[in-house]
C-alpha positions in Angstrom: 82.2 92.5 88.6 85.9 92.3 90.0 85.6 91.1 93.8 86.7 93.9 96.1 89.1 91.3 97.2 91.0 90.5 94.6 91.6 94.3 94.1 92.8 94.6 97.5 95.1 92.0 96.7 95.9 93.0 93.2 96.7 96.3 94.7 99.3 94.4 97.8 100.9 93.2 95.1 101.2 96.0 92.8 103.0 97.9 95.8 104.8 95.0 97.1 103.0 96.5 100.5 100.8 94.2 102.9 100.1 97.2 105.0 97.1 99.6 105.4 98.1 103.1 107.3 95.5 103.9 110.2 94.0 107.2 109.8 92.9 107.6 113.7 93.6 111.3 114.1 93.2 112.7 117.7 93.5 116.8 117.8 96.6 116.6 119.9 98.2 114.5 117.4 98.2 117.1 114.8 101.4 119.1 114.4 101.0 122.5 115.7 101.7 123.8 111.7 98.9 122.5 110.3 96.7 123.3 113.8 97.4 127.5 114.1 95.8 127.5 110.3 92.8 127.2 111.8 90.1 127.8 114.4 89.9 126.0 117.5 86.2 124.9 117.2 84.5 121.9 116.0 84.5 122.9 112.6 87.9 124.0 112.8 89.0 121.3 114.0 87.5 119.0 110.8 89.7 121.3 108.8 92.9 120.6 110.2 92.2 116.8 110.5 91.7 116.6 106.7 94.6 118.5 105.8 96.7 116.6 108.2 94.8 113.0 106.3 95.6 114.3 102.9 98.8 115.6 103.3 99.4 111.9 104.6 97.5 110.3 101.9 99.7 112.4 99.4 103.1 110.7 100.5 101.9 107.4 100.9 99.3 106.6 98.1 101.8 105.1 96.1 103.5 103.0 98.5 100.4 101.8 100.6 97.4 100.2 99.4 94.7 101.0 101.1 94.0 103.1 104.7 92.3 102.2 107.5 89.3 105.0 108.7 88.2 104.3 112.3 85.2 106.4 112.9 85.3 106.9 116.6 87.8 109.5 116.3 85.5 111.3 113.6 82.4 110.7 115.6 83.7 112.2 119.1 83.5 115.6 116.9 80.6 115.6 116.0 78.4 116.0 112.5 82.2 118.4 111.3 84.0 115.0 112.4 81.6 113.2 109.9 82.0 115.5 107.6 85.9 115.0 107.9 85.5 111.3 107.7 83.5 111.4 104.8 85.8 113.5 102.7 89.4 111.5 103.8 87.4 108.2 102.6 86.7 110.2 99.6 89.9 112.0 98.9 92.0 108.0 99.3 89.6 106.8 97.0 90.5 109.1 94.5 93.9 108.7 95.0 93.5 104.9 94.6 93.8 103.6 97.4 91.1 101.1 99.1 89.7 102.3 101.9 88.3 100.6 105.3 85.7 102.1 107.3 86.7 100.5 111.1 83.3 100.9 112.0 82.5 97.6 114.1 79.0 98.0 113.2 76.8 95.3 114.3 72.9 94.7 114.7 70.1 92.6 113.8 67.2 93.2 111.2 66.7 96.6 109.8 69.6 98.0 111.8 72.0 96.1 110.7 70.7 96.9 106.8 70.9 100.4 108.2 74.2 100.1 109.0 74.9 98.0 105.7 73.2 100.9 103.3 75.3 103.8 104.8 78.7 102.4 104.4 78.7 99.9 101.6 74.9 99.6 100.2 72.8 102.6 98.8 70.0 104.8 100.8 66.8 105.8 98.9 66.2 109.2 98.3 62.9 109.7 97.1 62.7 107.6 93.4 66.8 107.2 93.7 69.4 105.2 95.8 72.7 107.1 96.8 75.7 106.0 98.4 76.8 107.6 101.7 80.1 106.6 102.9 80.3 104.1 100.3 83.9 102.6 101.6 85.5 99.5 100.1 85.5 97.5 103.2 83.7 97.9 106.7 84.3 96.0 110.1 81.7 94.2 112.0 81.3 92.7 114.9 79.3 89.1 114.2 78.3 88.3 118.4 74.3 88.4 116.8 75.3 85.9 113.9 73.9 85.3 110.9 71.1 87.3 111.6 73.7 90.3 111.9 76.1 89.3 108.9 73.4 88.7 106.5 72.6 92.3 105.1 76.2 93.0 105.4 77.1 90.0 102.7 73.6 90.9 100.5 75.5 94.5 100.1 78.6 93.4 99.7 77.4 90.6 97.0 75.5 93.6 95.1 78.1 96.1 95.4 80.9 94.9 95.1 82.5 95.4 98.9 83.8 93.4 101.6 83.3 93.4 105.1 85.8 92.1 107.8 84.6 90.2 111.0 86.3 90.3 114.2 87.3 87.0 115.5 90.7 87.3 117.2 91.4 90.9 118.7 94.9 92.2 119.2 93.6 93.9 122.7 94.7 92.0 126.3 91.2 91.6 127.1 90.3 89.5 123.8 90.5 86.0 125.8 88.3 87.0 129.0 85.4 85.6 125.7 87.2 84.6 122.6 89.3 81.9 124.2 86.0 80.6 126.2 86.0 77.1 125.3 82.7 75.4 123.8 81.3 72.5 124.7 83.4 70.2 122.0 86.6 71.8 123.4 86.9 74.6 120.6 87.3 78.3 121.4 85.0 80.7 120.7 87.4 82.1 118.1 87.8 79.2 116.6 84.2 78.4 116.1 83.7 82.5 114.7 86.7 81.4 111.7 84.6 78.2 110.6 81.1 80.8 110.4 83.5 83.4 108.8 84.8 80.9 106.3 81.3 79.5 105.6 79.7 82.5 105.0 82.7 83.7 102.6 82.2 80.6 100.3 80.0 82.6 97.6 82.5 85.5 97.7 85.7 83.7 97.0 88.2 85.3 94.3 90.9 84.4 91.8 93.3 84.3 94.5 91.3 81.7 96.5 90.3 84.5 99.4 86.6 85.7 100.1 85.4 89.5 100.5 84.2 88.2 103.7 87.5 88.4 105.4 88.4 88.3 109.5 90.3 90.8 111.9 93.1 88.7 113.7 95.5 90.5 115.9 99.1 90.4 115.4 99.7 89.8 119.3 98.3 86.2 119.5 100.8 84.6 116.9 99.8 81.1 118.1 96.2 82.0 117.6 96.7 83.4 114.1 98.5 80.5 112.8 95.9 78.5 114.0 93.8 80.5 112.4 95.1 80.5 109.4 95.4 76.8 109.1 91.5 76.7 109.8 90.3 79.2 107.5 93.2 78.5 104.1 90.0 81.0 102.4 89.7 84.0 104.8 91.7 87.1 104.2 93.0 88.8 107.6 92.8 92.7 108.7 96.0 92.3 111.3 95.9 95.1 113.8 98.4 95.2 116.8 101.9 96.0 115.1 104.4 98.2 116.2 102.8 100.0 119.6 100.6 97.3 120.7 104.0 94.6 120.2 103.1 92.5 117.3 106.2 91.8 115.5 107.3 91.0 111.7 108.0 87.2 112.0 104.6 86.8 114.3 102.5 88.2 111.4 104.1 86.2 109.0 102.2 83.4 110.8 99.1 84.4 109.1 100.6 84.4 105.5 100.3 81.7 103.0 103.4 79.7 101.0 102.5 82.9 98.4 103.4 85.4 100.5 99.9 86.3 100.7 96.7 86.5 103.4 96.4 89.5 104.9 96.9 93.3 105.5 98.6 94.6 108.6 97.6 97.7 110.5 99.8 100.2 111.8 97.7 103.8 113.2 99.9 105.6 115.5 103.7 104.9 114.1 102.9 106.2 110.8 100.8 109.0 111.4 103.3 110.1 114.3 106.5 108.9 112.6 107.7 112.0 113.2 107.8 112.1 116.6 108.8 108.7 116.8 112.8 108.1 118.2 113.9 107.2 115.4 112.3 109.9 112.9 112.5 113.1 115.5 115.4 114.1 114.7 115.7 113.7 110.9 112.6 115.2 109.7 111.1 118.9 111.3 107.0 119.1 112.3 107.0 120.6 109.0 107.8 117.1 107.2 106.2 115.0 109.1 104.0 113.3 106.3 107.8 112.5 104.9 108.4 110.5 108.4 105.1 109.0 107.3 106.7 108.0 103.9 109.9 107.0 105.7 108.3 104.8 108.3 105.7 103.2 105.8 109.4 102.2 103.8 110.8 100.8 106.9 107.4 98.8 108.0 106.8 97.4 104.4 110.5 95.9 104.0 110.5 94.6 107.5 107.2 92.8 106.9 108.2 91.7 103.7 111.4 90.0 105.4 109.6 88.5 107.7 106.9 86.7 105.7 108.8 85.7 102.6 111.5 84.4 105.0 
């Protein structure tokens, strides 16, 4: 069985495109064209935030490599919100692109194979298993340790998915715990790389990088070099481009000599390129998933620069 890794990086490569497009819809995000199709209830609202996912999966499928699904803005409407997650995971899938559910799941014991079964495992239905959510990648948060990863990597071993771990977050915040220093002098980020990296080891692909990968934020470059100088096997989710400050050259930091290492997040300017400064007045409300395009253009040849500099 082909790692899950080694497609996501097969498919970088393919499109020349280390980025993932965030599909974090809020309602008011929505242009108003897509919005007065339909009602403005819960299950109304699903509607519009698929159309408004596809139309953006459409433009972009065959410039960007995978998307990014977080479920908290699925989840805040309800079983129709699931219902919309469910099918934009399904409809990038078809349009080949790899999909990541940013879940942040994470639990001990049976919840965490819970957790596990719905997005990258199989639930029993009577004498059959079916898959739920059945993403390529899910997040998770490791705090429990092994105890927590370990259904995670049985499912991804079985299946053929990949989960990524967070270790270094792009939020302000991150450092009030993940810059904690231990005992030996290390930070707790540091130490969450080396388990990351360990628990990889079985998982590694022809690239050298393991479907048990790590979220690193783009707005600690020091931290992500580091990073990446610890962990030479661990492929990196970067979140914290464009809105939150992380810039081109910083992310190239956590790239190896190959111009490889990582996928970089970017939610808000490509799903709202068109209102962006730069986009508004080029493209109407009507084109706005051709802002997307435009924007996903600009991002991938600005990274590009930047980490084969």
């Amino acid at each position: 069985m082909e790692k899950i890794i080694d497609k996501l990086v097969n498919k970088i490569k393919e499109t020349n495109n280390p980025t993932v497009i965030g599909l974090d819809p809020r309602y008011e995000m929505i242009p108003n064209c897509i919005k007065e199709k339909y009602s403005q209830d819960l299950e109304g609202i699903s509607k519009a935030i698929i159309e408004f996912n596809k139309k953006l999966i459409d433009e972009t499928c065959d410039i960007i490599p995978a998307v990014k699904v977080q479920i908290a803005f699925y989840e805040m409407y309800g079983i129709e919100g699931l219902k919309a997650f469910k099918e934009t995971c399904n409809y990038a899938k078809s349009k080949n692109m790899l999909v990541i559910a940013d879940a942040k799941r994470g639990d001990i014991g049976s919840t965490a194979e819970g957790y596990s079964k719905a997005f990258l495992g199989r639930t029993k239905i009577g004498d059959k298993e079916i898959p739920i959510f059945d993403v390529d990648f899910l997040t998770v948060n490791a705090y429990f340790g092994i105890d927590c990863v370990k259904p995670f990597i049985e499912d991804c071993k079985k299946y053929g998915k990949g989960i990524f771990i967070l270790v270094k977050t792009s939020n302000p915040s991150s450092g009030e715990l993940q810059d904690l220093k231990t005992k030996d002098g290390d930070e707790i980020y540091t130490e969450m790389v080396k388990l990351v990296e360990k628990w990889g080891e079985e998982l590694r692909g022809e690239y050298g990088y393991s479907s048990i990968s790590a979220v690193v934020g783009a707005t600690y470059p020091k931290q992500l070099k580091q990073i990446r100088e610890i962990a030479p096997h661990t492929f990196f989710l970067i979140p914290g481009y464009g809105a939150q400050g992380g810039k081109a050259e910083d992310i190239a930091l956590g790239f190896d000599s190959n111009g490889l290492g990582g996928i970089v997040n970017n939610s808000r300017g490509l799903m709202c390129a068109y209102k962006s400064d730069l986009w508004k007045d080029k493209f109407s409300e009507e084109d706005f998933a051709k802002a997307t395009r435009e924007e996903a253009i600009r991002m991938r040849d600005e990274l590009n620069k930047g980490i084969k500099s």
